[in-house]
N, C-alpha and C positions, 0 to 999 in steps of 0.2 A: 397465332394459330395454336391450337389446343392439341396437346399428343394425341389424343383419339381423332382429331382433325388431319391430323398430318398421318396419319395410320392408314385412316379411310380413302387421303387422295393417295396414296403410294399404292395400295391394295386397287384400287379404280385406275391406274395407271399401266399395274400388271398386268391388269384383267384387259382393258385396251389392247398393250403389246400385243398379248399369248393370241388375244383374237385376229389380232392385225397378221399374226404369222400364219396361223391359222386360215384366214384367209388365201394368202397368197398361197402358200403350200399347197390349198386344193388345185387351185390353179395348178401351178406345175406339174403335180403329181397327176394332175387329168390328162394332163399334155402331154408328159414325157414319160409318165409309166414310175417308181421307186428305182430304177438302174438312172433314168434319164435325168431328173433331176438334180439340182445341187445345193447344196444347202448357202453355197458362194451366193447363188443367186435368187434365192428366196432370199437371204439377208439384203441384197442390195435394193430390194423392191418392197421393203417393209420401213418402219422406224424402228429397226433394232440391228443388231451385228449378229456374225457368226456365232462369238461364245453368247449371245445371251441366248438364243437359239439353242445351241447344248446345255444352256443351264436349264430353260426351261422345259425342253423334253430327251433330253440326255442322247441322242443319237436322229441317225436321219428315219431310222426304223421306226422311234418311238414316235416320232413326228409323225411318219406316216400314217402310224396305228391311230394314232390321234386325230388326225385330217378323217379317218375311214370312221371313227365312233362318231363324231361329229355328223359327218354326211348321211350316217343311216339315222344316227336320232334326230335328223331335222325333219327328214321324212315321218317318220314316224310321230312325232311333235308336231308337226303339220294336220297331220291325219287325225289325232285326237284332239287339236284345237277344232275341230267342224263338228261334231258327235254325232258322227253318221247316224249310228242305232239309235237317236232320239228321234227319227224322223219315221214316214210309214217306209218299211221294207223297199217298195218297186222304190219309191225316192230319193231314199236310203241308199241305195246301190248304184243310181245312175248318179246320186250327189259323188259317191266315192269312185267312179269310173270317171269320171269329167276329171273331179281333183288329183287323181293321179296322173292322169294324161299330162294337166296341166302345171305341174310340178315336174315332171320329167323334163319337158319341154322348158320352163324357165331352168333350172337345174340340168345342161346338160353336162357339166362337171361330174354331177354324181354321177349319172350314166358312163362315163371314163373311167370313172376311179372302180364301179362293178367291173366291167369290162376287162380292167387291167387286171384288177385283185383276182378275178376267175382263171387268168392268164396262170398268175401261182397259187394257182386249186385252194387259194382260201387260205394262204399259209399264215397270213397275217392278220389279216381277219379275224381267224381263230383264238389269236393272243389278245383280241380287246375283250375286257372283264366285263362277262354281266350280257354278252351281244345276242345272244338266244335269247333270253327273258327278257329283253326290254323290245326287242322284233316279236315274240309273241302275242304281246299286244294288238295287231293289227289283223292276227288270227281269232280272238279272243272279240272284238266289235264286229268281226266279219260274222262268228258263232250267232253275238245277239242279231244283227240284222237276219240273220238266217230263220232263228227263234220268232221273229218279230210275223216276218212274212209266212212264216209255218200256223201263227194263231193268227192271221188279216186270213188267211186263206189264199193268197197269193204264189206261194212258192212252193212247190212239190218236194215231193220226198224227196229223202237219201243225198241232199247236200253236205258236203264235204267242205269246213270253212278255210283249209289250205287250199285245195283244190281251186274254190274260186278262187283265192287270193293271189294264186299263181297263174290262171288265166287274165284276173286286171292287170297285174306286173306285165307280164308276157308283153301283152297287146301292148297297152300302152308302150312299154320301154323298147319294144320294136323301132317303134315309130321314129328315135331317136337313134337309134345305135345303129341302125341301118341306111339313115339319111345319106351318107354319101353312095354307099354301094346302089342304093333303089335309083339315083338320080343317075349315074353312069349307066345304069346297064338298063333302065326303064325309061328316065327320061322325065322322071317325075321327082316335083323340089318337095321333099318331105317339110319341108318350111313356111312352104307357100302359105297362106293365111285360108283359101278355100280348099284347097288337100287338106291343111287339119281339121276344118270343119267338117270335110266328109269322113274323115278315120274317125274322128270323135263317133259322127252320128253313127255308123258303125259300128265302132265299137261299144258303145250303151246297148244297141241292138242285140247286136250279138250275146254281150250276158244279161240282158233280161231275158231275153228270148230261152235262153240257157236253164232260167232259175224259175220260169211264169211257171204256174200251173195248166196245164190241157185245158 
């Protein structure tokens, strides 16, 4: 084997591990919140140990930070693999209300890790480099579908492309973070395979109906 051989498998090795922790750490961290988890046992459900663990992101904090950059760029790297704004506007927006719905729902890790992180107002969140500008993004293809359906003649004035963007989140991420409490006190499995098809159909409703022109 060739030095730049043996470079490439050690480097594909690391990159492996870091993911492997990476993985599990979301997990826990969805479960148990940054107090809950342990770094004893994220090692023991990974192929790595405690110090390599600290070698690769120096604390349970930095790990955290790292599980929280990961979970917002997947989303967001989800969302610009489909290029919503290349489609007509009405499409356009129910293609990206379906995919979020549908991302939340497989993803309800991420939904945990929001959840908790809002618990400490963002504290850590705010330490990962770059996390505004690369979540602008999904404000920025929300703008062009906005732009798209303003010249089809489809969408009315005075859209605001946060505003929707935080009505798709909203709705959809409802759906998920509220499943146990809607089922206790309603009686209804937010899981059930025909309750989502009806929040779906719903919810496409609701912001088209938001964004149509009279």
């Amino acid at each position: 084997m060739t030095d730049a051989a043996a470079k490439n498998g050690r480097l594909h090795d690391a990159d492996a591990t870091r993911a492997d922790i990476l993985r599990v750490a979301a997990t826990e961290f969805s479960a148990k919140g940054l107090a809950g988890a342990r770094i004893d046992e994220i090692a023991e459900k990974t192929r790595s140990s405690k110090r390599m663990i600290y070698y690769y992101f120096g604390s349970k904090e930095e790990l955290y930070r790292a599980v929280l950059e990961q979970s917002y760029g997947g989303i967001r790297e989800a969302e610009a693999d489909r290029h919503f704004e290349e489609m007509p506007a009405l499409e356009a927006l129910r293609a990206h209300v379906e995919h979020t719905l549908d991302y939340h729902l497989a993803h309800p890790e991420f939904v945990r890790l929001v959840m908790n992180e809002n618990i400490h107002h963002a504290e850590h969140l705010g330490g990962v480099e770059g996390i505004s500008e690369r979540n602008r993004r999904v404000v920025a293809s929300m703008q062009a579908i906005i732009d798209k359906g303003m010249a089809e003649g489809t969408f009315r004035d005075g859209l605001d492309p946060l505003e929707l963007h935080l009505q798709v989140s909203s709705l959809c991420f409802y759906v998920v973070s509220n499943r146990y409490t809607i089922r206790t006190i309603f009686g209804l499995d937010m899981a059930n395979p025909e309750v989502i098809a009806r929040r779906r159909a719903a919810i496409v409703h609701t912001m088209l109906e938001a964004v149509r022109r009279s």
